[in-house]
C-alpha positions in Angstrom: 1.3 -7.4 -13.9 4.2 -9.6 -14.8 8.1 -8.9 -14.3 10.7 -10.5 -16.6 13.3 -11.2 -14.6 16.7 -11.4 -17.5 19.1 -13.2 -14.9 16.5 -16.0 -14.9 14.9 -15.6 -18.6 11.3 -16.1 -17.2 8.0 -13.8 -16.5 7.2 -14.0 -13.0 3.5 -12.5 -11.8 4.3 -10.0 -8.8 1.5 -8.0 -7.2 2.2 -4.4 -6.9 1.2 -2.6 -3.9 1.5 1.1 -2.7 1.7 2.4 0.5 1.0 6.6 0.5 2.0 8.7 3.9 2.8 12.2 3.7 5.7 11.7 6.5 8.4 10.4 4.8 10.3 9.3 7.3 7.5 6.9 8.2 7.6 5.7 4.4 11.2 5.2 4.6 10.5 3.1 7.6 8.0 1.1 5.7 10.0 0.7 2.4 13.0 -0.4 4.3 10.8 -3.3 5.9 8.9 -4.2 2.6 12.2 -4.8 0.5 12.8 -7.6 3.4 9.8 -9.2 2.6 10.9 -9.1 -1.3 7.2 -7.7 -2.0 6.8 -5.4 -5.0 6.2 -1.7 -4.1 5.6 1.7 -4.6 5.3 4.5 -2.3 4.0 7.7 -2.7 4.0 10.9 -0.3 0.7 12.5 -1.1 -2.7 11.5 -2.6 -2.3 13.1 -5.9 1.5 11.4 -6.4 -0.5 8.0 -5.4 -3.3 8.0 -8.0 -0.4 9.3 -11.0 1.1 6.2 -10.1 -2.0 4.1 -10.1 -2.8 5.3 -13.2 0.7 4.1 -14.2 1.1 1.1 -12.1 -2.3 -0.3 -11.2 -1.6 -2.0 -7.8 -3.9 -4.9 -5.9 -3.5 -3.5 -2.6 -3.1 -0.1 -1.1 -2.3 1.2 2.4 -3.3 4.9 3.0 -2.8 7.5 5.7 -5.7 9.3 6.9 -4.2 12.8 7.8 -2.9 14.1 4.9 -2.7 18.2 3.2 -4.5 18.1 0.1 -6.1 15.0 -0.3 -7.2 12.9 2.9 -7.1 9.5 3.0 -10.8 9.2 2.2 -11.0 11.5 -1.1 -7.8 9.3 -1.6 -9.9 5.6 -1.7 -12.6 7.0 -3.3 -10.8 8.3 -6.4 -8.2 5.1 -6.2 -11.5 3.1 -6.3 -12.5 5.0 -9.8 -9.1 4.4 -11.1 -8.9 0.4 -9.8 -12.4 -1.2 -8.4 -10.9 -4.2 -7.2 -8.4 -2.8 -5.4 -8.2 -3.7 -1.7 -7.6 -0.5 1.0 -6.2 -0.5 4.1 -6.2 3.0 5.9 -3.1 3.5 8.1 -4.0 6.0 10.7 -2.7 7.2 14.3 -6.8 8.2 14.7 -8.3 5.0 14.4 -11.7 5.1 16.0 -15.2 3.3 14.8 -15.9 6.5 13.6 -13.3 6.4 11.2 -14.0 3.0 10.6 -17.3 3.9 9.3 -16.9 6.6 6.8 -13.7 4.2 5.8 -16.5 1.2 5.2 -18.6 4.1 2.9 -15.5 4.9 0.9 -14.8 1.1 0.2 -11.4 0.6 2.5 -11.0 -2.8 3.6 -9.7 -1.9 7.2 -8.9 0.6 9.5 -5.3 -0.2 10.9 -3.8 1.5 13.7 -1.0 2.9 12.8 2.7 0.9 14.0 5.2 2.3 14.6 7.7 -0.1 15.5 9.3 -2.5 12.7 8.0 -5.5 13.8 4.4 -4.0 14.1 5.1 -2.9 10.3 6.2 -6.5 9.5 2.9 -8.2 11.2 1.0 -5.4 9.2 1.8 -6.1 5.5 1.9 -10.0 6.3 -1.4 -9.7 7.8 -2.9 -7.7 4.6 -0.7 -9.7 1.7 -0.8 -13.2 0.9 1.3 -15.3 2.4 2.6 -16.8 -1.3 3.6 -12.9 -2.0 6.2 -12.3 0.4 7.3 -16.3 0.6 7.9 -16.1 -2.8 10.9 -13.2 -2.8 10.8 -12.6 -6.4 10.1 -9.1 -6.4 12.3 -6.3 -6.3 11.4 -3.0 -5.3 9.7 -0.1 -7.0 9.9 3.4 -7.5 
């Protein structure tokens, strides 16, 4: 996905992610510590929101609640998977367990994170997950 940035005149690549939790006070949490890292975003409150946006806005990387109404995390990854196939999923859950982590493996998600709940937690998070030349480079701006 490229970005044309008019102040500067030039295409820059940016790598779209989207992070999906149905407590949006958590997401406003999150959002407020991506736009610090100047990664490119979009955030979504339930599972069905999510994939209208992937169809819209494919993304490279995806962090997904679990506990969800409607659509869980699972149903989630497995449909994002049919939408994008190389997209890489981290589930973001409060009930982590190796259970969890296995049905997560069978539905193609990445990782099973604990869910933080402190900034700084949220921080190590999406640096842990994104490549480091993604958030060094602050070119991107935030999306909807």
């Amino acid at each position: 996905m490229r970005n044309h940035d008019a102040s500067m005149g030039v295409a820059m690549d940016i790598h779209p992610i989207i992070f999906v939790d149905d407590n949006s006070r958590y997401l406003r949490l999150v959002e407020t510590i991506v736009e610090q890292t100047g990664i490119y975003a979009h955030y979504a409150t339930s599972g069905e929101e999510a994939l209208r946006i992937l169809q819209e806005n494919p993304c490279e990387i995806m962090f997904t609640d679990l506990n969800m109404p409607g659509m869980d995390g699972y149903k989630l990854s497995k449909l994002a998977r049919e939408i994008l196939p190389g997209i890489r999923i981290f589930m973001v859950t409060a009930a982590a367990s190796p259970y969890v982590s296995r049905l997560a493996t069978l539905v193609g998600i990445s990782k099973v994170i604990t869910k933080p709940n402190r900034a700084d937690q949220l921080r190590e998070m999406v640096k842990d997950a994104t490549p480091a030349t993604w958030i060094a480079s602050k070119h991107c701006g935030n999306g909807g």
